[in-house]
PDB file of N, CA, C and O in Angstrom:
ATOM      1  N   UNK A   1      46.355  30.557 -10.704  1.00  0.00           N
ATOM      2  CA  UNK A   1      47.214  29.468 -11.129  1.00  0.00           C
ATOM      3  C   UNK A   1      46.389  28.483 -11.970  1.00  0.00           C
ATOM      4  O   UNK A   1      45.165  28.353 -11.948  1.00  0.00           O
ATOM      5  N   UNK A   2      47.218  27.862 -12.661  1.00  0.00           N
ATOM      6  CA  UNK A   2      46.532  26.970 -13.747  1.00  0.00           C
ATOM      7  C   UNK A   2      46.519  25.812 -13.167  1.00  0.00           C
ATOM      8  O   UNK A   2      47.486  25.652 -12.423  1.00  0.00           O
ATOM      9  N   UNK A   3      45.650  24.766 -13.232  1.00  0.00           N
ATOM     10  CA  UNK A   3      45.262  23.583 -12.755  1.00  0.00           C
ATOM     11  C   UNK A   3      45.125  22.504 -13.942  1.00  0.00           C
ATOM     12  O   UNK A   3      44.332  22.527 -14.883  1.00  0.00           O
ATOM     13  N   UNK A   4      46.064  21.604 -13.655  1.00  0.00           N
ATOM     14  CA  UNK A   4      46.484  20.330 -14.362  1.00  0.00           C
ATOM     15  C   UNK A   4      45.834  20.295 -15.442  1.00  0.00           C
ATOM     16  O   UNK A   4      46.418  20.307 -16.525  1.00  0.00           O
ATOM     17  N   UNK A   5      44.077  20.228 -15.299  1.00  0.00           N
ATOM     18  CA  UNK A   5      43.092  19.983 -16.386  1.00  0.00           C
ATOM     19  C   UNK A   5      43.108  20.738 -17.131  1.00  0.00           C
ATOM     20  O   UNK A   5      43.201  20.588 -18.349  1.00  0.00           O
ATOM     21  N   UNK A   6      42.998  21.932 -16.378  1.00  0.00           N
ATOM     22  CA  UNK A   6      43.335  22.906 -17.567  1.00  0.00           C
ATOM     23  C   UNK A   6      44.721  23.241 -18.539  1.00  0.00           C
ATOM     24  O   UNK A   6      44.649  23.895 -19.579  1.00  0.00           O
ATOM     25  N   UNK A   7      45.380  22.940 -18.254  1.00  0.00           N
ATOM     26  CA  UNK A   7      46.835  22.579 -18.938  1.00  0.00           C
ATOM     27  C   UNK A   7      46.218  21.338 -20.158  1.00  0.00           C
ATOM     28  O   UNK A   7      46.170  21.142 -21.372  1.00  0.00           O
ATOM     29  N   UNK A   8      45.878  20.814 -19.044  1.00  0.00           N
ATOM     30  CA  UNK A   8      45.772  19.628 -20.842  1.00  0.00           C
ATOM     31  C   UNK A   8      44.664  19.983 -21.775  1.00  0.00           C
ATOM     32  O   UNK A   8      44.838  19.883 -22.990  1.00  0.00           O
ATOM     33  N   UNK A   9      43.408  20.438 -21.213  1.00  0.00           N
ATOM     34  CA  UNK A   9      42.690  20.862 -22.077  1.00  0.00           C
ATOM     35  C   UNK A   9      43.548  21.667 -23.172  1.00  0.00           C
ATOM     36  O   UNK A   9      43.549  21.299 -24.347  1.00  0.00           O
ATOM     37  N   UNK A  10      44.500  23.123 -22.596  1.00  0.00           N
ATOM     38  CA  UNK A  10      45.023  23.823 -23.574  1.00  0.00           C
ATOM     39  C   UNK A  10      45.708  22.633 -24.585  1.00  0.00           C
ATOM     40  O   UNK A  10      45.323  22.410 -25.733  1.00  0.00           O
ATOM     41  N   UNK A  11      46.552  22.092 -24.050  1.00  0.00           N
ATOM     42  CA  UNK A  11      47.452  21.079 -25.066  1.00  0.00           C
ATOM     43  C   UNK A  11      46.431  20.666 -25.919  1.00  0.00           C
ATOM     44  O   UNK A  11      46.511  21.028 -27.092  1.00  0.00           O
ATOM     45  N   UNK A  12      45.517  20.003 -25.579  1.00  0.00           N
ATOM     46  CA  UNK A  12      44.280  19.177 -26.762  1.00  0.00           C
ATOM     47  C   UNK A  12      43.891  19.901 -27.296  1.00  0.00           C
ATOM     48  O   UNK A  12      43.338  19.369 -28.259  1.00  0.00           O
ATOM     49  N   UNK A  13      43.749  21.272 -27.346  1.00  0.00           N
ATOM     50  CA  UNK A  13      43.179  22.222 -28.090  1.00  0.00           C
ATOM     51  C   UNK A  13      44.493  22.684 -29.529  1.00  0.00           C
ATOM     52  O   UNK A  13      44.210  22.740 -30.726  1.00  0.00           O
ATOM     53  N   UNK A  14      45.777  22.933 -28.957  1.00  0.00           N
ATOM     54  CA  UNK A  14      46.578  23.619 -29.872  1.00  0.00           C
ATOM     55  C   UNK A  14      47.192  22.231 -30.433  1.00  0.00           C
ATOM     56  O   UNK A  14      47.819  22.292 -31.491  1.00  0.00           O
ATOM     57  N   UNK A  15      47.009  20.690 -29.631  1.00  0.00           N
ATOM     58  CA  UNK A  15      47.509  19.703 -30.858  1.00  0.00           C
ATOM     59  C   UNK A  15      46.320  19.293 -31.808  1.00  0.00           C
ATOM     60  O   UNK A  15      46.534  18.751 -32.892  1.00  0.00           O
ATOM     61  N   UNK A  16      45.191  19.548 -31.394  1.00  0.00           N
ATOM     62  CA  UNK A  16      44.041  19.839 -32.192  1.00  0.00           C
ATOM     63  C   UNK A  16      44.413  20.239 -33.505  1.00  0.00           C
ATOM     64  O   UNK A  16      44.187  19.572 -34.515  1.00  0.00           O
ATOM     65  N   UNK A  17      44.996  21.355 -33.472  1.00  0.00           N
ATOM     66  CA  UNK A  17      44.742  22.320 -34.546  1.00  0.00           C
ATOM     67  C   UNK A  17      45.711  22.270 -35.600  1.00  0.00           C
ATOM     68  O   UNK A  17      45.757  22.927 -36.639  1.00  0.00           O
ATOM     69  N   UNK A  18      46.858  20.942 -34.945  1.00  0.00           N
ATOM     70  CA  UNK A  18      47.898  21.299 -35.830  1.00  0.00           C
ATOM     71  C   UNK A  18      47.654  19.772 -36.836  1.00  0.00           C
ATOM     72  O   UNK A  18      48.317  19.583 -37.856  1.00  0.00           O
ATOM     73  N   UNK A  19      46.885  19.048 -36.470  1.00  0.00           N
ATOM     74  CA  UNK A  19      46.393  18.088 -36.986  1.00  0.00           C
ATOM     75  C   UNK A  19      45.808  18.058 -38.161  1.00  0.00           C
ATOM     76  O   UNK A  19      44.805  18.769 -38.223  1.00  0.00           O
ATOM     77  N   UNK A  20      46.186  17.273 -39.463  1.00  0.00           N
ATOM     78  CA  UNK A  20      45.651  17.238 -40.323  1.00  0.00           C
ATOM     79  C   UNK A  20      44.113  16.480 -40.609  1.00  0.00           C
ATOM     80  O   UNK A  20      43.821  15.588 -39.813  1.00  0.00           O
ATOM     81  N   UNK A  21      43.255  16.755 -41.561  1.00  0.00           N
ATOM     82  CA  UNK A  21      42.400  15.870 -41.883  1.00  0.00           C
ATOM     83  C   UNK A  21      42.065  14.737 -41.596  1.00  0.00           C
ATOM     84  O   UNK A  21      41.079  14.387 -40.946  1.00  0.00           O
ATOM     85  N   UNK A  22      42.991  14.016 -42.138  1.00  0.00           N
ATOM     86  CA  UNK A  22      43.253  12.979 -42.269  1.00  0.00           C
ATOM     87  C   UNK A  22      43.817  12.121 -40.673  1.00  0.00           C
ATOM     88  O   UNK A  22      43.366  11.087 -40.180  1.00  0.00           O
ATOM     89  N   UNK A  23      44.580  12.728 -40.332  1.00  0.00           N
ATOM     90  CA  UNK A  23      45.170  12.254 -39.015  1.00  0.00           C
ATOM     91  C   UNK A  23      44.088  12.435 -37.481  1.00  0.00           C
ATOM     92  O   UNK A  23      44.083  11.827 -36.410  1.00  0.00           O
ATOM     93  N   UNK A  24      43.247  13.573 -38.033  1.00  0.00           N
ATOM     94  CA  UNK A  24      41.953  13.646 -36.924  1.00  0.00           C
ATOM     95  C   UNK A  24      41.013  12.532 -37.044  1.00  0.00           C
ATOM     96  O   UNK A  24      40.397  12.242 -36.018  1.00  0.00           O
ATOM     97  N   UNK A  25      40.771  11.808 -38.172  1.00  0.00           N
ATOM     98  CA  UNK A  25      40.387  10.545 -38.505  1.00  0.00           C
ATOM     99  C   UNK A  25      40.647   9.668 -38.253  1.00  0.00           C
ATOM    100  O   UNK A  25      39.868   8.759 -37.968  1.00  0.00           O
ATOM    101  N   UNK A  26      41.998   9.606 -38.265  1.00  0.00           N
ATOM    102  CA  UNK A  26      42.341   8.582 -37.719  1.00  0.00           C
ATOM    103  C   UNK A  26      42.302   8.461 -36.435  1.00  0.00           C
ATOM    104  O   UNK A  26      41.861   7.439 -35.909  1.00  0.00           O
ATOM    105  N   UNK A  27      42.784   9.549 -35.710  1.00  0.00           N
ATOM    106  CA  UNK A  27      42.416   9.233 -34.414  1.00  0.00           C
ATOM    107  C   UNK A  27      41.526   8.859 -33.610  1.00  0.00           C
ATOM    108  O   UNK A  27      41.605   8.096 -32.647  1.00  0.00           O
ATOM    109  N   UNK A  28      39.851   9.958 -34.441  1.00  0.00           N
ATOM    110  CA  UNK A  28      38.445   9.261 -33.900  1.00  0.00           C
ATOM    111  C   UNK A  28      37.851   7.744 -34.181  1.00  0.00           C
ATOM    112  O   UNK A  28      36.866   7.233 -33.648  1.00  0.00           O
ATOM    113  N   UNK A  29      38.635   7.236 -35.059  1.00  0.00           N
ATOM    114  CA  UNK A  29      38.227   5.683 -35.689  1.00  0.00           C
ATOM    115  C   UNK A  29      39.035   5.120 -34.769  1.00  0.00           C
ATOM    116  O   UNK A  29      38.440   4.147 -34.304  1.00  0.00           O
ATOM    117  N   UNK A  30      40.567   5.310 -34.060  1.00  0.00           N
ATOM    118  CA  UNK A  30      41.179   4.500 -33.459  1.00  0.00           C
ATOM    119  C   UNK A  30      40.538   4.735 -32.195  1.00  0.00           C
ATOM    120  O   UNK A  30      40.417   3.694 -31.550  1.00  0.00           O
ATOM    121  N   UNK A  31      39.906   6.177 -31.404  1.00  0.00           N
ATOM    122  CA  UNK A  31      38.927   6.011 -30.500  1.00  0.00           C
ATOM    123  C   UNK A  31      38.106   5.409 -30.356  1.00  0.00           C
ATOM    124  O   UNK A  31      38.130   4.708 -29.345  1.00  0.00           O
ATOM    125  N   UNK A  32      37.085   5.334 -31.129  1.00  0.00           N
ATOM    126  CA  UNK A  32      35.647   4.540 -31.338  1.00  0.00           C
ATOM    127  C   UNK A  32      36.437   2.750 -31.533  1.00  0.00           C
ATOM    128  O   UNK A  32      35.904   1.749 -31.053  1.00  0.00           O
ATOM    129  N   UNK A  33      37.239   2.736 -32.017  1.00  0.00           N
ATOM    130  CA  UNK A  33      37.943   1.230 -31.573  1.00  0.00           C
ATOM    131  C   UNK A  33      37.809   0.619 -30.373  1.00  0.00           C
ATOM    132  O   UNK A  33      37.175  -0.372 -30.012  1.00  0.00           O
ATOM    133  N   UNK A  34      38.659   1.536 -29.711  1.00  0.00           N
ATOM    134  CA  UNK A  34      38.592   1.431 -28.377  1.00  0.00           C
ATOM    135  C   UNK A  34      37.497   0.949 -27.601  1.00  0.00           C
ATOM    136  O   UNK A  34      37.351  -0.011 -26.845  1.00  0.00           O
ATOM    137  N   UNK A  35      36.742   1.911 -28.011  1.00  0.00           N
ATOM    138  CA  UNK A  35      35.453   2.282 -26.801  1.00  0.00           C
ATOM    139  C   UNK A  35      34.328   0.324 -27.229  1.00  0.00           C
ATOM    140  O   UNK A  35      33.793  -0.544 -26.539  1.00  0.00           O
ATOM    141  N   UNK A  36      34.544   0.589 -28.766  1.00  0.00           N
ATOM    142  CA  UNK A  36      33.940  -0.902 -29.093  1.00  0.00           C
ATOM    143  C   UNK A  36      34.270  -1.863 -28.605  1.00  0.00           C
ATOM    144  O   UNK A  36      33.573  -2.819 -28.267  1.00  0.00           O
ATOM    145  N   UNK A  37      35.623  -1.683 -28.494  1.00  0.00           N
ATOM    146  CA  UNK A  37      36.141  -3.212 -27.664  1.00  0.00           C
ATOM    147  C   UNK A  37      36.408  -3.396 -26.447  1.00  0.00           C
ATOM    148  O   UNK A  37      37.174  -4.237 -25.978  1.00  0.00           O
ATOM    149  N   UNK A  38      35.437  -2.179 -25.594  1.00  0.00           N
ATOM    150  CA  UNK A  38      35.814  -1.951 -24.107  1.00  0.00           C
ATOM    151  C   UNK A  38      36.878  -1.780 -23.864  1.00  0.00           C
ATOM    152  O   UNK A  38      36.743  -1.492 -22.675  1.00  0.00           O
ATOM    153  N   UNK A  39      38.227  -1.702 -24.102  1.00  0.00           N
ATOM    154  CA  UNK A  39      39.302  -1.626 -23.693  1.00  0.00           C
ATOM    155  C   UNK A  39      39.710  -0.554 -22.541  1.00  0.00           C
ATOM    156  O   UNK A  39      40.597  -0.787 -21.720  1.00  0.00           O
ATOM    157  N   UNK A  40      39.002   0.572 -22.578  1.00  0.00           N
ATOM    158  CA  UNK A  40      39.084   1.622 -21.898  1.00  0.00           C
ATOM    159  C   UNK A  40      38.521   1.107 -20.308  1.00  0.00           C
ATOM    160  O   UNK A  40      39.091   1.433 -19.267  1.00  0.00           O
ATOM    161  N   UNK A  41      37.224   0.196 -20.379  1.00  0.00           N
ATOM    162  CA  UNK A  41      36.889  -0.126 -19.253  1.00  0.00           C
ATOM    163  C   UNK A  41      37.793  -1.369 -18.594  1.00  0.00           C
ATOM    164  O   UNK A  41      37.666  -1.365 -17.370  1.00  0.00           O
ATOM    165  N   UNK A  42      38.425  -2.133 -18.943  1.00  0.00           N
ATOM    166  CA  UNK A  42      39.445  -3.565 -18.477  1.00  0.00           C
ATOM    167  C   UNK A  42      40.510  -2.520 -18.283  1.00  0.00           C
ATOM    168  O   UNK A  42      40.926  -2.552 -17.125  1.00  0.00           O
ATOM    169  N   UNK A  43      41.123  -1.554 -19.068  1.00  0.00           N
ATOM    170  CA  UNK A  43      42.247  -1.038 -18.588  1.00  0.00           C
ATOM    171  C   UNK A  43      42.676  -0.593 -17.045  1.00  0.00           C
ATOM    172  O   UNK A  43      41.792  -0.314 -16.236  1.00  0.00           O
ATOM    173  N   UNK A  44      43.890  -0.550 -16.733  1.00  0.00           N
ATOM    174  CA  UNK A  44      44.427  -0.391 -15.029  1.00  0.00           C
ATOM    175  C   UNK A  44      43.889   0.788 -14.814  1.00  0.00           C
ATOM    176  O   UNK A  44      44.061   1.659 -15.667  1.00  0.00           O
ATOM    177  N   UNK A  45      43.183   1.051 -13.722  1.00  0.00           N
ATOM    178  CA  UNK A  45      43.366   2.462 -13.485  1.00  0.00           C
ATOM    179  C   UNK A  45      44.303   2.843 -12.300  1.00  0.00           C
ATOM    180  O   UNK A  45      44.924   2.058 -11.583  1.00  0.00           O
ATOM    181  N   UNK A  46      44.276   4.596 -12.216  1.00  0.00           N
ATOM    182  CA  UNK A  46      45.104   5.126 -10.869  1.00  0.00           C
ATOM    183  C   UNK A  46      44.887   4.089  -9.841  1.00  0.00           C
ATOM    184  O   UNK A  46      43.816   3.529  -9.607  1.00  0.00           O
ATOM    185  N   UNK A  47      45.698   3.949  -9.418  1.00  0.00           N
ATOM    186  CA  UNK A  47      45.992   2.964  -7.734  1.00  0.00           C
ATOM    187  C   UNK A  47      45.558   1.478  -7.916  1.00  0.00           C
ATOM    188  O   UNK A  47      45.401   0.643  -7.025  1.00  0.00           O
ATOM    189  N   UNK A  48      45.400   1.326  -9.250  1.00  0.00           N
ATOM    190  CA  UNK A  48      45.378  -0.250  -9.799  1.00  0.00           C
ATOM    191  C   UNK A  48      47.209  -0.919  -9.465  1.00  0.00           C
ATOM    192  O   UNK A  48      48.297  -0.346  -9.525  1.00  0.00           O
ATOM    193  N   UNK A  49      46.791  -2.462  -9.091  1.00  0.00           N
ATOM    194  CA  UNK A  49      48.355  -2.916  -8.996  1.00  0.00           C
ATOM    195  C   UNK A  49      48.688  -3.615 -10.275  1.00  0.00           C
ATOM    196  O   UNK A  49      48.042  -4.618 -10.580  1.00  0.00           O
ATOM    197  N   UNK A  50      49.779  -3.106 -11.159  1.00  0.00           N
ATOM    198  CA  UNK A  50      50.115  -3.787 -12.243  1.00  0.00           C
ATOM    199  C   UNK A  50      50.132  -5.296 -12.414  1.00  0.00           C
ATOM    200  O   UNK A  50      50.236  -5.842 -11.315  1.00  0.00           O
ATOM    201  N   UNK A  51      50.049  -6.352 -13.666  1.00  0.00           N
ATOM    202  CA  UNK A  51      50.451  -7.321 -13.426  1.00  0.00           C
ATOM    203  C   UNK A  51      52.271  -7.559 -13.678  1.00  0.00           C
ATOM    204  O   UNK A  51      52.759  -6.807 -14.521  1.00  0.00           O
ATOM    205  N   UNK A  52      53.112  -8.430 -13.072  1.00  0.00           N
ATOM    206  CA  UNK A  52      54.181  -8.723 -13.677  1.00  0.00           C
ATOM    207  C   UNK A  52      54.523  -8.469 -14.826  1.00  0.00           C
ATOM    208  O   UNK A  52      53.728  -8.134 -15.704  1.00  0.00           O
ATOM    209  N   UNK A  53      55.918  -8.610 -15.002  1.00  0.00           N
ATOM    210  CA  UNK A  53      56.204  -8.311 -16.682  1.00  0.00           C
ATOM    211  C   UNK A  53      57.514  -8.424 -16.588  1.00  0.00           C
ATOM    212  O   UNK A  53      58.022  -8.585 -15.478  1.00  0.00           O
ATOM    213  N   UNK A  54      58.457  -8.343 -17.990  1.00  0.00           N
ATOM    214  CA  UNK A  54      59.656  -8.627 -18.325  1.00  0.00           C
ATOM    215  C   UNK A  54      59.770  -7.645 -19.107  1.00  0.00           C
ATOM    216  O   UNK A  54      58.712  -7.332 -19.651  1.00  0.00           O
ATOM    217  N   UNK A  55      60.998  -6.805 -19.472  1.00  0.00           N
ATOM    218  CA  UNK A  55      61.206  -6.090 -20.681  1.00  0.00           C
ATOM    219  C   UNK A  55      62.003  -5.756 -20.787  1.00  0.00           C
ATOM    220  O   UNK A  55      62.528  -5.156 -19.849  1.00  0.00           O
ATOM    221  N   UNK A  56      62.712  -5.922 -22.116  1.00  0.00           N
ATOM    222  CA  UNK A  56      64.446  -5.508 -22.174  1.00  0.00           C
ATOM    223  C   UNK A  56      64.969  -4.120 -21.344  1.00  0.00           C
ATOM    224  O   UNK A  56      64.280  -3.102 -21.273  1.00  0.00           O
ATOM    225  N   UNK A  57      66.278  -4.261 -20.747  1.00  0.00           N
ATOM    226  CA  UNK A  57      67.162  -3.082 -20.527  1.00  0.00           C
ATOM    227  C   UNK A  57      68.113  -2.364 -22.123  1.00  0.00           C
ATOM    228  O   UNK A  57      68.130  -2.825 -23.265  1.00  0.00           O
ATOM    229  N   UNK A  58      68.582  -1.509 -21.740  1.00  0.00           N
ATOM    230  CA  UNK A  58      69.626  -1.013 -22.614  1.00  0.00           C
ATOM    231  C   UNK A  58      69.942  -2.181 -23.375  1.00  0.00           C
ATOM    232  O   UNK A  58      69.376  -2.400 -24.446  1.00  0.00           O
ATOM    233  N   UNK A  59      70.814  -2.952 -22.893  1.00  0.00           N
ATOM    234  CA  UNK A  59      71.916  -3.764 -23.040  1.00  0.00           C
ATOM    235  C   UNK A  59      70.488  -4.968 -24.320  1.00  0.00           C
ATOM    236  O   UNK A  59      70.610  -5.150 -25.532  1.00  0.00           O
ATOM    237  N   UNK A  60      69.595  -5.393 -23.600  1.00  0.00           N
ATOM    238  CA  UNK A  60      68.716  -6.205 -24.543  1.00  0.00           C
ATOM    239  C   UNK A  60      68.386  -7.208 -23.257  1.00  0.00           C
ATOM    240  O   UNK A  60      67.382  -7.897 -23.438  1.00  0.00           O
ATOM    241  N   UNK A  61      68.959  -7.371 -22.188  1.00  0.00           N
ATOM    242  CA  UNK A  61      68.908  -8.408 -21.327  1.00  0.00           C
ATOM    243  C   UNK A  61      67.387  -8.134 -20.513  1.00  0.00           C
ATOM    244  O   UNK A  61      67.016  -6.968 -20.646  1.00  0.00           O
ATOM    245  N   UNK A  62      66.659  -8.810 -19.879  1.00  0.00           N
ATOM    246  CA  UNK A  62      65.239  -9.133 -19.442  1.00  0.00           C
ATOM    247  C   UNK A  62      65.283  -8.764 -18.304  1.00  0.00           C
ATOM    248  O   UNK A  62      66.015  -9.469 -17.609  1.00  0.00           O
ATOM    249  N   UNK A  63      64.520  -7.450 -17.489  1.00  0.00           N
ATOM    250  CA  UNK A  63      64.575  -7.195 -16.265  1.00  0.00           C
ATOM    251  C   UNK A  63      63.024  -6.990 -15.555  1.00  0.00           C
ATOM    252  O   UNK A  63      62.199  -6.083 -15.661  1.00  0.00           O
ATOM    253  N   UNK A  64      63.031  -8.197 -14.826  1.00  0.00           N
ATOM    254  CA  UNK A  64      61.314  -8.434 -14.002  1.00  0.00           C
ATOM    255  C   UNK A  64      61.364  -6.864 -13.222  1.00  0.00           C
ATOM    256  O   UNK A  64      62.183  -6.091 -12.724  1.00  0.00           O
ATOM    257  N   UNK A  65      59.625  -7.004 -13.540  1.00  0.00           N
ATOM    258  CA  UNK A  65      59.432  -6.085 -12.460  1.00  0.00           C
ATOM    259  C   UNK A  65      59.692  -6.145 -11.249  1.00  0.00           C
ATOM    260  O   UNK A  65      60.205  -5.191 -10.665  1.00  0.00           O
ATOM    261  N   UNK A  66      59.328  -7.493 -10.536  1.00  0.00           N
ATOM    262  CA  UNK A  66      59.352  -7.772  -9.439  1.00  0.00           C
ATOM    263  C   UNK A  66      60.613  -7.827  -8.553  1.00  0.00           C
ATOM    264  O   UNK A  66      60.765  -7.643  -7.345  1.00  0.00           O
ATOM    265  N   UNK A  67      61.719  -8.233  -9.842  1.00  0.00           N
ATOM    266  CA  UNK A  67      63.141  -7.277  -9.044  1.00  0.00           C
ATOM    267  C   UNK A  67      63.282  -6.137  -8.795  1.00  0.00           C
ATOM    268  O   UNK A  67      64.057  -5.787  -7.906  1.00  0.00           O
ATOM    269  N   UNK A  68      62.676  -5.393  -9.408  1.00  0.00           N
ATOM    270  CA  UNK A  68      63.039  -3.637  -9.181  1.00  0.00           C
ATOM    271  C   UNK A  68      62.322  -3.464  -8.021  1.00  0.00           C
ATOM    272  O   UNK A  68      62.858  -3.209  -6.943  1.00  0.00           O
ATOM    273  N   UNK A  69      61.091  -3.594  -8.190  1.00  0.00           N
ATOM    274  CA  UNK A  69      59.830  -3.717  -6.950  1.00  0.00           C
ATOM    275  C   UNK A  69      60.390  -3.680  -5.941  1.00  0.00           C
ATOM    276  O   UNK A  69      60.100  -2.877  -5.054  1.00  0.00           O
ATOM    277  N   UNK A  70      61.623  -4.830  -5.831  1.00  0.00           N
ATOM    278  CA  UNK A  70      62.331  -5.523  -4.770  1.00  0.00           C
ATOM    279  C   UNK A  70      63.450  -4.660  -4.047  1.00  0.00           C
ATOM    280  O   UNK A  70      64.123  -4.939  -3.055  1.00  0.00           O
ATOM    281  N   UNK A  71      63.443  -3.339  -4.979  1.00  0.00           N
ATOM    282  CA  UNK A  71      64.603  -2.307  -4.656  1.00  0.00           C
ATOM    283  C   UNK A  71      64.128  -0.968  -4.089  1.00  0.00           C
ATOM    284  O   UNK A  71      64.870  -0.107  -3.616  1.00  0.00           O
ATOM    285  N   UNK A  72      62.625  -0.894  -4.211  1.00  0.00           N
ATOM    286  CA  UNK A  72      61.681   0.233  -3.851  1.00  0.00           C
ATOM    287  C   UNK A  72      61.010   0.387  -5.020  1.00  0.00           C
ATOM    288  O   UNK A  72      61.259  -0.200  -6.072  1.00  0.00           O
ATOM    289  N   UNK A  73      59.725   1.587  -4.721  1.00  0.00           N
ATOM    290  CA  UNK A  73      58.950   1.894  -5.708  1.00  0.00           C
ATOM    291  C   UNK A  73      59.545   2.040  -7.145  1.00  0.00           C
ATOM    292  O   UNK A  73      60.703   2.311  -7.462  1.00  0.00           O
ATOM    293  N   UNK A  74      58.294   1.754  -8.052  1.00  0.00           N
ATOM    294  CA  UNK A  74      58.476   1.371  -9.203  1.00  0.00           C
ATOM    295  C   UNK A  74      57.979   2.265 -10.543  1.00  0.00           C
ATOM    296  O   UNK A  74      57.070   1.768 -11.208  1.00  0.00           O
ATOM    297  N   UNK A  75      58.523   3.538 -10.961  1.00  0.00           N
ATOM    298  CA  UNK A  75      57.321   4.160 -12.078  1.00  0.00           C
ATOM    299  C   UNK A  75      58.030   3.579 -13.498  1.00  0.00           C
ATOM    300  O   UNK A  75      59.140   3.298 -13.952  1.00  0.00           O
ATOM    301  N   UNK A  76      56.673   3.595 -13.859  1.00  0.00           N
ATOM    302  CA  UNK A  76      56.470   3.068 -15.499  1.00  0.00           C
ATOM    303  C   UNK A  76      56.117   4.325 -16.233  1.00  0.00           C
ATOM    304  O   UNK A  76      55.305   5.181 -15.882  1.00  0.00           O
ATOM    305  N   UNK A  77      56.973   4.290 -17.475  1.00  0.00           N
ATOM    306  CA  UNK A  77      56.418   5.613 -18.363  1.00  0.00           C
ATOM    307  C   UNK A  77      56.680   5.259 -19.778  1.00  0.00           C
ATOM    308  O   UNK A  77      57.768   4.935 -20.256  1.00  0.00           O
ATOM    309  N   UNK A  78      55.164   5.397 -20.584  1.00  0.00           N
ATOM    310  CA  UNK A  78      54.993   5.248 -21.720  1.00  0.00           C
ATOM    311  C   UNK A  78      55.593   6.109 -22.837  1.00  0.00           C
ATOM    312  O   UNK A  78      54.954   7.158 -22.763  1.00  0.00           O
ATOM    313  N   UNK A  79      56.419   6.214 -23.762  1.00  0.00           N
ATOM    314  CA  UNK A  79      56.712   7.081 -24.495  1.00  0.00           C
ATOM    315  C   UNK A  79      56.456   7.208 -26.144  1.00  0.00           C
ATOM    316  O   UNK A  79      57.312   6.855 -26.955  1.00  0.00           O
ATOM    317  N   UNK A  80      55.268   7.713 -26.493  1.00  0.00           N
ATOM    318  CA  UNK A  80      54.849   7.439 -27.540  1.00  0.00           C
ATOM    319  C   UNK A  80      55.919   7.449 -29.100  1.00  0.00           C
ATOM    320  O   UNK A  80      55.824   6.778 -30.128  1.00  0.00           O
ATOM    321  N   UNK A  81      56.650   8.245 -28.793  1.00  0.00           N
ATOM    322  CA  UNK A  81      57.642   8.616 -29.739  1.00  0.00           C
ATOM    323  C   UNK A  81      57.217   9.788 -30.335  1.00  0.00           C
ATOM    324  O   UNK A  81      56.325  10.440 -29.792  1.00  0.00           O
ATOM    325  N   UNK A  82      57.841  10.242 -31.617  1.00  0.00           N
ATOM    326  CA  UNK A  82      57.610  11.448 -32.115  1.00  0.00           C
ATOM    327  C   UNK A  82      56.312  11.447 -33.531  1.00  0.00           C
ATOM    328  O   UNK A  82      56.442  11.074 -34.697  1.00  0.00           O
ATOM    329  N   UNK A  83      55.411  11.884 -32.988  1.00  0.00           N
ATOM    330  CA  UNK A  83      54.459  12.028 -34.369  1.00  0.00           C
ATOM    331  C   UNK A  83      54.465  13.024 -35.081  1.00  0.00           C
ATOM    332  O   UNK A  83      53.746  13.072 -36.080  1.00  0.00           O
TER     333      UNK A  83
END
């Protein structure tokens, strides 16, 4: 059976490849960004507790975390969009 890491390794390998020049560049400059401005180290990690926050629903209206919190566990998911 295949194991998580190895799943993503494959993925990084075949979105690797479909990557242009130009766009692999960009990505290692927006890495090395990163790493310059520590960001990677201040960032939350696993079993870190988020801070508060607000962010539109559907509708546009403002829904705290700390209400949902208030309803049971809470997942957050980033969605990069389509590149």
């Amino acid at each position: 059976m295949t194991t998580l890491q190895e799943r993503l390794d494959e993925i990084k390998t075949e979105s690797a490849d479909k990557l242009t020049p130009e766009a692999k560049a960009a990505v290692k400059e927006g890495m090395n960004e990163l790493k310059e401005r520590q960001l990677t180290e201040r960032a939350l990690k696993a079993g870190d507790t988020a801070p508060g926050f607000t962010l539109p629903n559907a509708q546009g209206s403002g829904i705290r975390s700390q209400t949902l919190l208030a309803q049971g566990p809470l997942v957050i998911s980033f969605f990069r969009g389509k590149w």
